[in-house]
C-alpha positions in Angstrom: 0.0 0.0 0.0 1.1 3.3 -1.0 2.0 5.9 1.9 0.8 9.4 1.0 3.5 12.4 2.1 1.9 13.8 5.8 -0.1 17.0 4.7 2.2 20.2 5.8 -1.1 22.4 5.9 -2.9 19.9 8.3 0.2 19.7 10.1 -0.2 23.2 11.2 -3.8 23.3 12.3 -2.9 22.1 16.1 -0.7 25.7 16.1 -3.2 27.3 14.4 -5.5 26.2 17.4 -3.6 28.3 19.6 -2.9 31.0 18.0 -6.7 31.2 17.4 -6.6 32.1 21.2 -4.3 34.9 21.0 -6.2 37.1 18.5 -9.1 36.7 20.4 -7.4 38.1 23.2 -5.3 40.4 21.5 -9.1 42.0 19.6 -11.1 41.8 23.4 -8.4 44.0 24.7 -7.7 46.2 22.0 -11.3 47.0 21.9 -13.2 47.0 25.5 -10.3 48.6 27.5 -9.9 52.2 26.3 -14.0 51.9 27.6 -13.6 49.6 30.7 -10.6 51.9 31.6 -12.7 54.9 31.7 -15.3 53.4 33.8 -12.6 52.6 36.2 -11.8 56.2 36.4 -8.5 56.4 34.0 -8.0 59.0 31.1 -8.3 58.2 27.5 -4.7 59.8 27.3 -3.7 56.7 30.0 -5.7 53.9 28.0 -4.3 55.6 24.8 -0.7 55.2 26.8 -1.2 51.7 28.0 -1.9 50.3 24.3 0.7 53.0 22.4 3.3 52.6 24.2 3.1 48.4 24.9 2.8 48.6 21.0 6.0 50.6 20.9 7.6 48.3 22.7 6.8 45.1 21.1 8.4 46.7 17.8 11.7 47.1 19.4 12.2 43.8 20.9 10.6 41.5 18.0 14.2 42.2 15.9 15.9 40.6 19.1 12.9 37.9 19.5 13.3 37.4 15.7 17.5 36.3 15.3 17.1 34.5 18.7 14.2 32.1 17.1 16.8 31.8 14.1 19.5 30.8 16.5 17.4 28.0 19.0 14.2 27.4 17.0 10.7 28.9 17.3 9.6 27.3 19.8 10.6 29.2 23.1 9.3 32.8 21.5 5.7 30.4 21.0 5.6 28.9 24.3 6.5 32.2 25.7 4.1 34.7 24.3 1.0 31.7 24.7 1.8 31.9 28.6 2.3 35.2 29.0 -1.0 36.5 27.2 -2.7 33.5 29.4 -1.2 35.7 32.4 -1.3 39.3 31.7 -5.5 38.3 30.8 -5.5 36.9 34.6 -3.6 39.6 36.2 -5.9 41.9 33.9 -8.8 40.1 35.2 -7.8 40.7 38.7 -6.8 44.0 38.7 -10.3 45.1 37.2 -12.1 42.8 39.9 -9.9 43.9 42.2 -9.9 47.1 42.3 -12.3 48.4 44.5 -11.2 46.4 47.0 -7.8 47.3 47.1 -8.6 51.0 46.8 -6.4 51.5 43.8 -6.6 55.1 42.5 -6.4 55.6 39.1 -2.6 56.2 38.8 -2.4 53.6 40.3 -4.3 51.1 38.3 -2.7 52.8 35.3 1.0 52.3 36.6 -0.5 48.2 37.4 -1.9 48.0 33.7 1.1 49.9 32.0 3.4 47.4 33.7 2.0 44.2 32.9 0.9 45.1 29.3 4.6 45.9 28.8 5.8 43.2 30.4 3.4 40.5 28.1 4.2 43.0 24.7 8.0 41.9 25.7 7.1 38.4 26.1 4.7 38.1 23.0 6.8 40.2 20.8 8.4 36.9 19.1 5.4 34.8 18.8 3.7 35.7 15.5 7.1 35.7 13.3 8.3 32.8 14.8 4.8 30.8 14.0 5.8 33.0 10.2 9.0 30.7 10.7 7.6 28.0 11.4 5.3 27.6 8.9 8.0 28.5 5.9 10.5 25.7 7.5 7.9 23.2 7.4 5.8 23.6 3.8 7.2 23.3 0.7 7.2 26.2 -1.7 4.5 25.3 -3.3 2.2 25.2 0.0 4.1 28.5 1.6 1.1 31.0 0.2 -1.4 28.2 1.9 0.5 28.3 4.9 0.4 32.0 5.2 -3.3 32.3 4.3 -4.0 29.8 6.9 -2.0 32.1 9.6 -3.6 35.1 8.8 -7.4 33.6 8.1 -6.7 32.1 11.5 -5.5 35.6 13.4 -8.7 37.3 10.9 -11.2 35.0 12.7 -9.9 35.2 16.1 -10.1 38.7 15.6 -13.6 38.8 14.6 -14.6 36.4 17.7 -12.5 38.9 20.0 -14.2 42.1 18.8 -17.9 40.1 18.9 -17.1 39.1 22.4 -16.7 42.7 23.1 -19.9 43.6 21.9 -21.8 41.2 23.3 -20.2 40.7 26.9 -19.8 44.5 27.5 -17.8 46.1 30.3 -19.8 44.2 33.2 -18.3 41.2 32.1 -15.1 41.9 30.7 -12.9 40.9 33.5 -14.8 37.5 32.8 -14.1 37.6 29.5 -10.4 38.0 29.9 -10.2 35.2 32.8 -12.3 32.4 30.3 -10.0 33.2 27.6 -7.2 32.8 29.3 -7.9 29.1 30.5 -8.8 28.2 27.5 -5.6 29.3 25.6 -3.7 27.4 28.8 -5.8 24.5 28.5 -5.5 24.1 24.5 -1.8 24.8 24.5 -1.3 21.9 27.0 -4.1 19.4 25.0 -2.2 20.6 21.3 1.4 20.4 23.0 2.8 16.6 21.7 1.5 17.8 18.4 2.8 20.8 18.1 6.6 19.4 19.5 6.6 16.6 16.7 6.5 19.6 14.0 9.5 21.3 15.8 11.6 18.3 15.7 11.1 18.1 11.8 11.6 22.1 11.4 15.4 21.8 13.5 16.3 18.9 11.5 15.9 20.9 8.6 17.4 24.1 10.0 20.4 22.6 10.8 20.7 21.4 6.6 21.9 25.2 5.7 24.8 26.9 6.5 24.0 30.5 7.8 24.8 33.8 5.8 24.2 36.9 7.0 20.7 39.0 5.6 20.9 42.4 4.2 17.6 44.2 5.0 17.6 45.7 1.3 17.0 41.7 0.5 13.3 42.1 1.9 12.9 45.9 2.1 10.2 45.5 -0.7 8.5 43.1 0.7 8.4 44.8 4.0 7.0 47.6 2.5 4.6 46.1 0.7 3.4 44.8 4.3 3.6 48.8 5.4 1.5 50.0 2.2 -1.4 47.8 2.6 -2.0 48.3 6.2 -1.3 51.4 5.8 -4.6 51.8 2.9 -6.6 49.8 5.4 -5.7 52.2 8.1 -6.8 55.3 5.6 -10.4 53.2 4.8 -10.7 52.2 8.5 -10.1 56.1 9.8 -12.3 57.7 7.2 -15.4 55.5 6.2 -17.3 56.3 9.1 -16.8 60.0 8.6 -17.9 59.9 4.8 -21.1 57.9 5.7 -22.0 60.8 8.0 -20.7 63.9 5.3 -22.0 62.4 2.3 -25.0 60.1 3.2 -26.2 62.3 6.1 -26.1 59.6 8.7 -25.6 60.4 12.1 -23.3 59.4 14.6 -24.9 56.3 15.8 -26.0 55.5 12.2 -22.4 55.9 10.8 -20.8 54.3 13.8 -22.8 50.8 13.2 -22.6 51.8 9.0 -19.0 52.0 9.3 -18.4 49.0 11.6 -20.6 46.4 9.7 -18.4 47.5 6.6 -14.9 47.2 8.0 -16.2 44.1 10.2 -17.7 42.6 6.2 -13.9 43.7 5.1 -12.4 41.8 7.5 -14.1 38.7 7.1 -14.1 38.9 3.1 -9.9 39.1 3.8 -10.2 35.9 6.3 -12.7 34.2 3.9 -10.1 35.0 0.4 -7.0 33.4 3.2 -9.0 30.5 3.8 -9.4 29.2 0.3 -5.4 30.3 -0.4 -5.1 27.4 2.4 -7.0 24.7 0.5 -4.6 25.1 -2.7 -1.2 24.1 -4.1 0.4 27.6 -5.7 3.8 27.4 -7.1 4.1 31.2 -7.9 3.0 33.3 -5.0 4.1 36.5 -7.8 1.0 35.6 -9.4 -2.1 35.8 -6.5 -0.6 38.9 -5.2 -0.7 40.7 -8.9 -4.5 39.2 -9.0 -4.8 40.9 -5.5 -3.6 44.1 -7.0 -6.7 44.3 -9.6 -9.1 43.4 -7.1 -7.9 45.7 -4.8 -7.8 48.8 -7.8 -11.6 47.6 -9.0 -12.4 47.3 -5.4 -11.6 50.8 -4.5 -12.3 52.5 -7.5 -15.6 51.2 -6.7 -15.4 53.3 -3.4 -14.8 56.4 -5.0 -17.8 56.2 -7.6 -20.2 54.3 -4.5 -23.2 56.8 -4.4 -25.3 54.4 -2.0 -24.8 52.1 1.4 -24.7 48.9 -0.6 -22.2 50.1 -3.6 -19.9 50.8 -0.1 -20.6 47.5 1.4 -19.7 45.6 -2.2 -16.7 48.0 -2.7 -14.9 47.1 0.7 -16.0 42.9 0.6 -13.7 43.4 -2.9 -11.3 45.2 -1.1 -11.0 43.2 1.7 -10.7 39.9 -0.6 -8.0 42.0 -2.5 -6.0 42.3 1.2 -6.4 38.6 1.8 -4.6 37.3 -1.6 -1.8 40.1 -1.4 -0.8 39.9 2.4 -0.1 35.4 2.4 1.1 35.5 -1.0 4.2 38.9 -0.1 4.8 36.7 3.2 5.1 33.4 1.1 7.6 35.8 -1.0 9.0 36.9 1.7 10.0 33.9 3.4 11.2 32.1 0.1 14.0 35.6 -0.3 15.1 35.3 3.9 16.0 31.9 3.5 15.4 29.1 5.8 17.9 30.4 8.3 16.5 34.0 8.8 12.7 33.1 8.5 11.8 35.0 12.2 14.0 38.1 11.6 13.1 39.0 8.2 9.4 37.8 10.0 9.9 40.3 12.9 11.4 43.4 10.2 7.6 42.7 8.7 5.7 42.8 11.8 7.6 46.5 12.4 6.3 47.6 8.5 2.6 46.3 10.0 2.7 48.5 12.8 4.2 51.5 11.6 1.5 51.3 8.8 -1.5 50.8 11.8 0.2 54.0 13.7 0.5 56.2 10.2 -2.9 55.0 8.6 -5.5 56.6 10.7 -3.5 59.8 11.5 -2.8 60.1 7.5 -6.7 59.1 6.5 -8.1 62.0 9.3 -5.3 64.7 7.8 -6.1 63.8 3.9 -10.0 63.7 4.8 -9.8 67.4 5.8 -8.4 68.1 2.1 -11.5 66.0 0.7 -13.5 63.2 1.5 -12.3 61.4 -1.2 -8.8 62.2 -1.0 -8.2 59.1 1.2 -9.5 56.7 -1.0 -7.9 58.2 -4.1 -4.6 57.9 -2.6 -5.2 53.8 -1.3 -6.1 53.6 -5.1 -2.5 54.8 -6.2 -0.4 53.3 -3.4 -2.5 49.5 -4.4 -1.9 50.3 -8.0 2.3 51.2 -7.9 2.8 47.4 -5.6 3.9 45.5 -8.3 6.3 47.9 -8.8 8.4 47.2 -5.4 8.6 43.6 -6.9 9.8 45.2 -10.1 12.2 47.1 -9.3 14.3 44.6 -7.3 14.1 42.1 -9.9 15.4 44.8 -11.9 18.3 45.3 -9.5 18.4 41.0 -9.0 19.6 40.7 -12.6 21.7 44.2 -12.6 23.9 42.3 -9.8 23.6 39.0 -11.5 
């Protein structure tokens, strides 16, 4: 009887499981605490400070996270940021709970939150580009824009579960929230553990098959800012589409808040639904989904400009959100194959900076170009999707000048 090669993408799912658990957190928190921290009698300019600045921080130490995983393998940076979310949502839990009876004022509580935020940013700061790692030592090439899909389709529905465990739960029960999440990340991590192990032995036995050379950053600068440009568009969308549904359509602030969030809520999910399919296929030239995603993305917001009605909107940002999902796995999948298998977390952790510098520079750019016009902000996500191709391009271009 013929033996059929183990399946690398089905291989993953028992990490996937997990990490599942850490964008649900990751959403919950990001979305209920600037709220439950006002109730408990912080600022905005402290809740704004806790999540800034813990950001801040995980972009400076994922470079470090990033050559360590290179050096002793991806798991410790995994095991580590799993944990320590699992914590920082206890001791989050417990502070909130807490509170009242230990009389903390709201310095205090601030300082408490500040500290343990940055502590778990530190800790967690490796995990996402060492799971990149992992997943580009253990597919093939041809199965490297499936792994990547299934990653980000996996972080795009955690994401969705976090922010509808927001809405629903509310700030009565979000200490509650944080406390079941928590166990359950803890409790899958130890049921998914043997699994997960047998896939690291197979990814150091094949790291150890290639002598190391060093990584010039101008190797997967394009690819990094690729990474930058495209968050940085949905940053632009995300800042001003609530704003143009009240200007234009006359909607007010409640209407466009719940206008604005179905849209960008139907974006993300037409961006995890497009990663989910790239999971289910065999593509040997990742070049080739993220030109496709390119035209989707230019007919998808070229639609935005012309929409003159709610539902024009709505189509225009599904098309634009399954535009995101086949260009972000597929510039990863490229990505990985120009780091090499012995730099697969760093040149990861250089791309998660690119994705955070475009989430800090979108909505700041999208509210300064919206004062200009309304449609300014769309305009220029239509010219920064349409010149992407031409990163690739040009250091191709410079590939065969040196070669």
């Amino acid at each position: 009887m013929k033996n059929n090669p183990p399946n690398p993408i089905r291989a993953l799912l028992p990490l996937m499981a997990i990490l599942i658990g850490n964008a649900v957190a990751h959403s919950l928190f990001m979305i209920s605490f600037p709220i439950a921290g006002r109730v408990l009698g912080m600022s905005d300019i402290q809740t704004g400070a806790v999540l800034s600045l813990s950001a801040f921080t995980m972009l400076l130490v994922a470079p470090w996270w990033g050559r360590y995983s290179d050096s002793v393998g991806c798991q410790p940076a995994i095991r580590s940021g799993i944990i320590s979310t699992a914590l920082f949502l206890i001791m989050g839990a417990a502070l909130f709970t807490l509170q009242s009876s230990l009389i903390l004022s709201a310095t205090a509580l601030f300082l408490s939150f500040l500290a343990i935020r940055i502590f778990q940013s530190i800790a967690v700061a490796g995990m996402m580009p060492s799971i990149q790692a992992h997943i580009a030592n253990v597919t093939p090439e041809q199965k490297r824009v499936s792994g990547m899909g299934l990653m980000g389709a996996t972080f795009g529905i955690g994401s969705l579960i976090g922010g509808s465990t927001a809405m629903l739960t509310g700030v009565a029960y979000f200490p509650h929230s944080m406390l079941i999440i928590a166990v359950l990340m803890l409790l899958t991590y130890w049921l998914y553990l043997p699994r997960i192990n047998s896939t690291f032995v197979r990814q150091t036995v094949r790291e150890k098959s290639a002598p190391v050379q060093k990584l010039p950053l101008k190797t997967i600068a394009p690819y990094v800012l690729i990474t930058f440009v495209v968050i940085f568009i949905y940053g632009l969308i995300q800042q001003t589409t609530g704003l143009r549904l009240q200007d234009q359509f006359s909607y007010t602030a409640q209407q466009a808040l719940k206008g604005s969030g179905a849209m960008l809520t139907m974006a993300m999910g037409c961006m995890a639904l497009s990663q989910v399919l790239l999971s289910c296929l065999t593509i040997s030239r990742p070049v080739n989904i993220l030109f496709g995603g390119v035209v989707l993305g230019c007919i998808g917001l070229a639609a935005l400009i012309q929409a003159d009605t709610y539902l024009a909107m709505m189509i225009s940002m599904a098309m634009t959100g399954l535009a995101m999902g086949l260009v972000l796995p597929a510039n990863l999948a490229l990505l990985s194959q120009k780091a090499g298998i012995n730099h697969q977390a760093y040149a990861a952790s250089i791309n998660i900076i690119g994705k955070g510098i475009g989430l800090a520079a979108g909505p700041l750019a999208g509210a300064a170009m919206y004062q200009a016009d309304a449609l300014f902000p769309v305009w220029a996500s239509l010219l920064l999707f349409a010149v992407l191709p031409l990163f690739l391009l040009h250091q191709r271009q410079h590939a065969i000048a040196e070669g």
